[in-house]
VEXKE-701239 format. One line per 2 residues: number of its first residue (from 1); for each residue x, y, z of N, C-alpha, C. Coordinates in steps of 0.1 Angstrom, whole numbers, always signed. Example, Ala and Ser with C-alpha at 12.3 -4.5 7.8 and 13.67 -1.06 7.14 Angstrom:
1 = +132 -57 +78 +123 -45 +78 +132 -33 +78; +128 -22 +71 +137 -11 +71 +129 +0 +79
END
This chain:
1 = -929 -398 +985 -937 -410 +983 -950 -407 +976; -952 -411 +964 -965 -411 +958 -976 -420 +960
3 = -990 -413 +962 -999 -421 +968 -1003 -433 +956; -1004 -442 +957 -1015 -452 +947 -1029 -446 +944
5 = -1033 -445 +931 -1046 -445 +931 -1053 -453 +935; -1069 -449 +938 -1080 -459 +939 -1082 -466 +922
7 = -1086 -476 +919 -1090 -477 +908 -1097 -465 +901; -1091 -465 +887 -1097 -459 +879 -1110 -462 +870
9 = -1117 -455 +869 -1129 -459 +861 -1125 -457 +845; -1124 -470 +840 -1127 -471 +824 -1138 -474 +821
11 = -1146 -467 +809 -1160 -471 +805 -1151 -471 +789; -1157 -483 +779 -1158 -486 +767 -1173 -486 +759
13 = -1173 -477 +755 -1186 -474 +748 -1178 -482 +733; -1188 -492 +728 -1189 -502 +718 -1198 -501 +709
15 = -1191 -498 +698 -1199 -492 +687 -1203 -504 +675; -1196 -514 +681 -1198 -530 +667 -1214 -536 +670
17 = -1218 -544 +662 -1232 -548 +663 -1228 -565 +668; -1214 -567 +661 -1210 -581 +661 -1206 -585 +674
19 = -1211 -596 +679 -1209 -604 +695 -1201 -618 +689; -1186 -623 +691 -1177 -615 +693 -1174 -606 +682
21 = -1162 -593 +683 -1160 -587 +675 -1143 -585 +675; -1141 -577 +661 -1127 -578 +663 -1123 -562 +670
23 = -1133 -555 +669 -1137 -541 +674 -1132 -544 +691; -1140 -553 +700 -1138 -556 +713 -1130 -572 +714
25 = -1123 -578 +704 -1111 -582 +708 -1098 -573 +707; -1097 -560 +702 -1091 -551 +702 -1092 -545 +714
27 = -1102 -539 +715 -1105 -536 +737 -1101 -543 +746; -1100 -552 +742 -1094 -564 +758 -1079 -563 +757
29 = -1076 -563 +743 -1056 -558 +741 -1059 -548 +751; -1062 -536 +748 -1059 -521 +758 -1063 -525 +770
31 = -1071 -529 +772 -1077 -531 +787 -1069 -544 +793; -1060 -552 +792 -1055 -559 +795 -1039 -554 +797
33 = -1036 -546 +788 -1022 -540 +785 -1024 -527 +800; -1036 -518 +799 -1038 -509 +808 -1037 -513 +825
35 = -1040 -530 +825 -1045 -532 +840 -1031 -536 +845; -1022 -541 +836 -1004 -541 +839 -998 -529 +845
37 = -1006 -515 +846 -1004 -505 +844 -1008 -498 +858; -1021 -497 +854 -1027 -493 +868 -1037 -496 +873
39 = -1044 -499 +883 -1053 -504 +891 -1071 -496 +883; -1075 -509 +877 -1087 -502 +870 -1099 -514 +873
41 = -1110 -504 +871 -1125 -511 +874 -1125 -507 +858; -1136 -516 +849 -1141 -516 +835 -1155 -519 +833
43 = -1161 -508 +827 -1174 -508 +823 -1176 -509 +806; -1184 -515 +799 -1187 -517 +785 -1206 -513 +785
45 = -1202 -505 +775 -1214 -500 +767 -1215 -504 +756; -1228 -516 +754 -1232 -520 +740 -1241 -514 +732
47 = -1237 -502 +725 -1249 -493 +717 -1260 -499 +712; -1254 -511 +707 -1270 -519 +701 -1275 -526 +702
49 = -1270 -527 +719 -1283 -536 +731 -1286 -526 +738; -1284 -514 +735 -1292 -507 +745 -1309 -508 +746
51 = -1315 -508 +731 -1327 -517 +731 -1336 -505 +725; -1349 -505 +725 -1356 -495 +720 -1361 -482 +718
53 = -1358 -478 +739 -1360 -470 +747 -1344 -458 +739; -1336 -459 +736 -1325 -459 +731 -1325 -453 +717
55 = -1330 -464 +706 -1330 -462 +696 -1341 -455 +688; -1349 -454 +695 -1365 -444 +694 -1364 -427 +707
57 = -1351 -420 +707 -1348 -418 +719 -1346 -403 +708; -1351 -391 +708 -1351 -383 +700 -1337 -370 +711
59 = -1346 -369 +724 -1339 -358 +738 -1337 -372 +744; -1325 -366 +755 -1323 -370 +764 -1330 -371 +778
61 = -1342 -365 +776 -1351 -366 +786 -1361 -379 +786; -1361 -380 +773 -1370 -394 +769 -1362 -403 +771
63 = -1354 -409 +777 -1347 -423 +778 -1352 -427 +788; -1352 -444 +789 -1359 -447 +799 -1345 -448 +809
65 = -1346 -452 +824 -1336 -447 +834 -1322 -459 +829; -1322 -475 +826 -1315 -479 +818 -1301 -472 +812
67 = -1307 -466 +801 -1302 -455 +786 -1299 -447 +795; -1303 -442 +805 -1293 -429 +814 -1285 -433 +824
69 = -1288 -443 +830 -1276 -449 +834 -1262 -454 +826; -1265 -453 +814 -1256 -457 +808 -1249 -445 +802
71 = -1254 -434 +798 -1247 -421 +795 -1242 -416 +806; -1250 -413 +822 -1240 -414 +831 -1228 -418 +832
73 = -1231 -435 +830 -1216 -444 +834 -1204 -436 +823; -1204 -430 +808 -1196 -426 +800 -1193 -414 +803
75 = -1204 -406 +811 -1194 -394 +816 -1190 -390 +828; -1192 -401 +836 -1186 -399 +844 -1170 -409 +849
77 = -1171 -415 +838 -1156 -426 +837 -1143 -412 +842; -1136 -418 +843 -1121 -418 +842 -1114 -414 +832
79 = -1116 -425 +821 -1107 -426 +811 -1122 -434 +800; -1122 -425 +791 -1133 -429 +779 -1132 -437 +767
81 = -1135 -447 +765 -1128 -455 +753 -1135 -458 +741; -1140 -448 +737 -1150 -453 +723 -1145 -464 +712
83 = -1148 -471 +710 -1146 -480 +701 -1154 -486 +690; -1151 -484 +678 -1159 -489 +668 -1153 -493 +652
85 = -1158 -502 +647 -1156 -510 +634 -1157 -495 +627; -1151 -497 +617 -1158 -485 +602 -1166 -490 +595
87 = -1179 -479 +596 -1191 -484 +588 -1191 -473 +572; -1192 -479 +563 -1192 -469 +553 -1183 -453 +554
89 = -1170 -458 +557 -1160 -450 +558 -1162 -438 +574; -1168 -444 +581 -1169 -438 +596 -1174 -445 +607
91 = -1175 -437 +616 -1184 -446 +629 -1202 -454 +623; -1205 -461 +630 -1215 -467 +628 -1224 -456 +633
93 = -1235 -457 +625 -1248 -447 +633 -1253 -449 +645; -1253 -460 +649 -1263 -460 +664 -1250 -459 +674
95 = -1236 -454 +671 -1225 -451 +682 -1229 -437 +683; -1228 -432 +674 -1229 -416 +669 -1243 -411 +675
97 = -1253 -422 +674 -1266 -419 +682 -1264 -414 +697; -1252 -423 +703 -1250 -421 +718 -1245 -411 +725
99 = -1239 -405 +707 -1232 -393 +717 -1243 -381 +714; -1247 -385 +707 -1260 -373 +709 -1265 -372 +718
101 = -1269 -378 +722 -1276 -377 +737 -1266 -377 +752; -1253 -379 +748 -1247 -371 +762 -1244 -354 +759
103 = -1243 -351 +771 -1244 -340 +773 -1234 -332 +770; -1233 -320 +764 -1223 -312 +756 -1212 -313 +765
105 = -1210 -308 +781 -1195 -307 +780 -1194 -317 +794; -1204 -325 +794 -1197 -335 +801 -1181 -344 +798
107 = -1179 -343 +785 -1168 -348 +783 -1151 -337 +784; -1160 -327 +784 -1149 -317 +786 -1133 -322 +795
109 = -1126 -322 +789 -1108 -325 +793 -1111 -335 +800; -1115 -346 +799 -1115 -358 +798 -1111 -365 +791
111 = -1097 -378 +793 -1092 -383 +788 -1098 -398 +779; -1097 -396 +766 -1101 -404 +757 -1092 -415 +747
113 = -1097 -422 +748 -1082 -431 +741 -1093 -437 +728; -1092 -433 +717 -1098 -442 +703 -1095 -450 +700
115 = -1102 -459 +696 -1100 -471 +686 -1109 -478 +683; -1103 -484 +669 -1112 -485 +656 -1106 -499 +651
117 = -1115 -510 +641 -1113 -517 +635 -1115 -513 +618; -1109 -519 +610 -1112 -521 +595 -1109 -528 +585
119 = -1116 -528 +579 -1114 -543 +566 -1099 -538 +564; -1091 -527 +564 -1076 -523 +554 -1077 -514 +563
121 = -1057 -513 +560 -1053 -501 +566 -1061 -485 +564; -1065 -485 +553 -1067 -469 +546 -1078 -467 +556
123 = -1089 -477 +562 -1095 -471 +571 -1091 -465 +587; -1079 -467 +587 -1075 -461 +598 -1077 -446 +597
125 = -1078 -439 +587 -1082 -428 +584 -1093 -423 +598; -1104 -434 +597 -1116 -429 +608 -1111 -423 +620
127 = -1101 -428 +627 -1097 -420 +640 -1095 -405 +636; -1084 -403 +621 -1083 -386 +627 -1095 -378 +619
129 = -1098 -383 +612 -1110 -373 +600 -1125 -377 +605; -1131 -387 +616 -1144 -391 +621 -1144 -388 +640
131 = -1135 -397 +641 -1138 -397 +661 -1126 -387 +666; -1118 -381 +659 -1114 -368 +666 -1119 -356 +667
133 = -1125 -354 +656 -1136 -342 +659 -1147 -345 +666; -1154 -357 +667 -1161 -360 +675 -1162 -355 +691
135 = -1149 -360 +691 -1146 -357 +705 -1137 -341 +709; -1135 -340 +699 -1132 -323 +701 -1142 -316 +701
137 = -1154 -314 +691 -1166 -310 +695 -1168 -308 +709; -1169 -319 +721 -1171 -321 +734 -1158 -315 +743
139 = -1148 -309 +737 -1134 -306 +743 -1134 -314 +751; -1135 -330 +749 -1126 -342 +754 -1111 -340 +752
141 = -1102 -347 +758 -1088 -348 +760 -1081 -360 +751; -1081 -361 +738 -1081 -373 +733 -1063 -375 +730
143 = -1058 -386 +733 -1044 -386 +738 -1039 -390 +722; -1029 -382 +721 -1025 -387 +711 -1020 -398 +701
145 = -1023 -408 +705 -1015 -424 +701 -1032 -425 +703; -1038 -431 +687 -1049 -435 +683 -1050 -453 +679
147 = -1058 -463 +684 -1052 -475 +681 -1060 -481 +666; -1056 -491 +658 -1066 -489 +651 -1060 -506 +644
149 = -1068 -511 +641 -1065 -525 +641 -1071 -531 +624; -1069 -537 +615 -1071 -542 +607 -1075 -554 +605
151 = -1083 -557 +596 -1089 -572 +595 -1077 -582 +597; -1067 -580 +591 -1055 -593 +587 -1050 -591 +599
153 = -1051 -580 +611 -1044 -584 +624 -1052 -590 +631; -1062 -601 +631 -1071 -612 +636 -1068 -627 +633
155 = -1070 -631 +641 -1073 -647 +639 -1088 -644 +648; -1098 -647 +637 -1112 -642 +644 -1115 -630 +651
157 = -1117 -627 +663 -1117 -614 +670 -1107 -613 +678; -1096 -625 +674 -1079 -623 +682 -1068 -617 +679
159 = -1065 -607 +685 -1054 -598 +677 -1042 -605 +680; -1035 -604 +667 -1021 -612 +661 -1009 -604 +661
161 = -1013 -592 +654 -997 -581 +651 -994 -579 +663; -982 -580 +664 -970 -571 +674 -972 -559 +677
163 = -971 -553 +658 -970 -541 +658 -983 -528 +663; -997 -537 +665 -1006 -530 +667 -1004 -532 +683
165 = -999 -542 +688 -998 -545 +701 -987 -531 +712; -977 -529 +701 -961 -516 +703 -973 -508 +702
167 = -981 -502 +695 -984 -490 +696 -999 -487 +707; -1000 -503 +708 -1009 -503 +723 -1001 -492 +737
169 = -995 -503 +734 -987 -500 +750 -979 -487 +749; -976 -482 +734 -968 -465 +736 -985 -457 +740
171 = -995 -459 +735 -1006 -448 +734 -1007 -453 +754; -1009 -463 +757 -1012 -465 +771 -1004 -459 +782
173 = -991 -456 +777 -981 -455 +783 -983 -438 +791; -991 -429 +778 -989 -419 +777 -1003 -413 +786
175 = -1014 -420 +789 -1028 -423 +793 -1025 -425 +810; -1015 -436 +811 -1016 -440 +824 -1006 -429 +834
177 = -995 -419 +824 -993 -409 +833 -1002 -400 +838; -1012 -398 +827 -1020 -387 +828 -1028 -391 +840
179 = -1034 -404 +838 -1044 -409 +856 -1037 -411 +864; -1024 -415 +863 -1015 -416 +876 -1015 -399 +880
181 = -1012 -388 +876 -1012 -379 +879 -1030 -370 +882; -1037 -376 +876 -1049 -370 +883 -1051 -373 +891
183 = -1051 -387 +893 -1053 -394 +907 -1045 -390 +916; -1034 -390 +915 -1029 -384 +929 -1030 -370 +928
185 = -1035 -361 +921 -1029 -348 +927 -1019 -342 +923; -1011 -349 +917 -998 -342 +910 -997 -334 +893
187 = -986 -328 +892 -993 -322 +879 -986 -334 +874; -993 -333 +854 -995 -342 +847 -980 -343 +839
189 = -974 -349 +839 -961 -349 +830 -958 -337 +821; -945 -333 +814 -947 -327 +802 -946 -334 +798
191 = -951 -329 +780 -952 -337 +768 -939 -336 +760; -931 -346 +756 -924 -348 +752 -916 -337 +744
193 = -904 -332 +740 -903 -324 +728 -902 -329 +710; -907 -327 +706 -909 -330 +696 -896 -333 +682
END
């Protein structure tokens, strides 16, 4: 008999400026698809309400307690969910700001799940050539199945495709073994043969 986890901790670090967005109508697909799945608590990080303390923030020693509470809450999640629109063919700068200021290997083999919004497909590019090195830099654990959503898959900040919806739930699928297995204690699945 396998034990149930306690909730897992998801933190979404939010890299869009836009309140709503199609960036975090995208997040609520995974985060809504994920809680079908397994028992999760959810935290959201708004990079650009973090406020001034933040954005005038050179070291991580200068933040006010806020801004460190909040890089805390990202490294010490569970399961990490950076998310962001493409800005001039990459992450927006004040996302990229946040990861500067966490700490080198706090993200170490830590599981990370990407996703990205964009005016057209061709920017789906940003997950493997922008936020996979990103998070490799930190030897985060970024799971293979990257989500990445397009303007024409919205009705406003509502996601519409199916097909962005299938590749939700295969990248989740492969995520919620991995915390089903950390959380209990067991080893992590193998990975498929290719």
């Amino acid at each position: 008999m396998t034990s149930v986890p306690s909730a897992l901790r998801v933190v979404v670090v939010n890299g869009s400026p836009s309140q709503p967005s199609k960036t975090m109508g995208l997040v609520d697909v995974v985060l809504d698809t994920l809680k079908e799945m397994l028992p999760i608590e959810t935290s959201r990080i708004d990079v650009y309400r973090l406020g001034p303390g933040f954005t005038g923030a050179i070291e991580r020693d200068g933040v006010p307690p806020e801004v460190e509470a909040a890089l805390r809450l990202a490294e010490q999640a569970d399961l990490l969910i950076p998310a962001v629109p493409v800005f001039r063919g990459s992450y927006p700068g004040m996302f990229k700001h946040f990861f500067d200021l966490i700490d080198q290997y706090a993200l170490a083999n830590k599981p990370v799940l990407l996703a990205a919004t964009g005016g057209g497909d061709h920017h789906a590019l940003v997950l493997e050539h922008a936020l996979r090195p990103l998070f490799g830099f930190f030897q985060a654990l970024t799971v293979p199945v990257a989500v990445f959503a397009s303007a024409g898959d919205f009705d406003g900040s509502v996601l519409l495709n199916p097909r962005v919806y299938g590749r939700i739930e295969t990248g989740l699928t492969d995520v919620a073994d991995l915390l089903r297995a950390r959380a209990t204690g067991a080893p992590a699945p193998a990975a498929p043969a290719a």
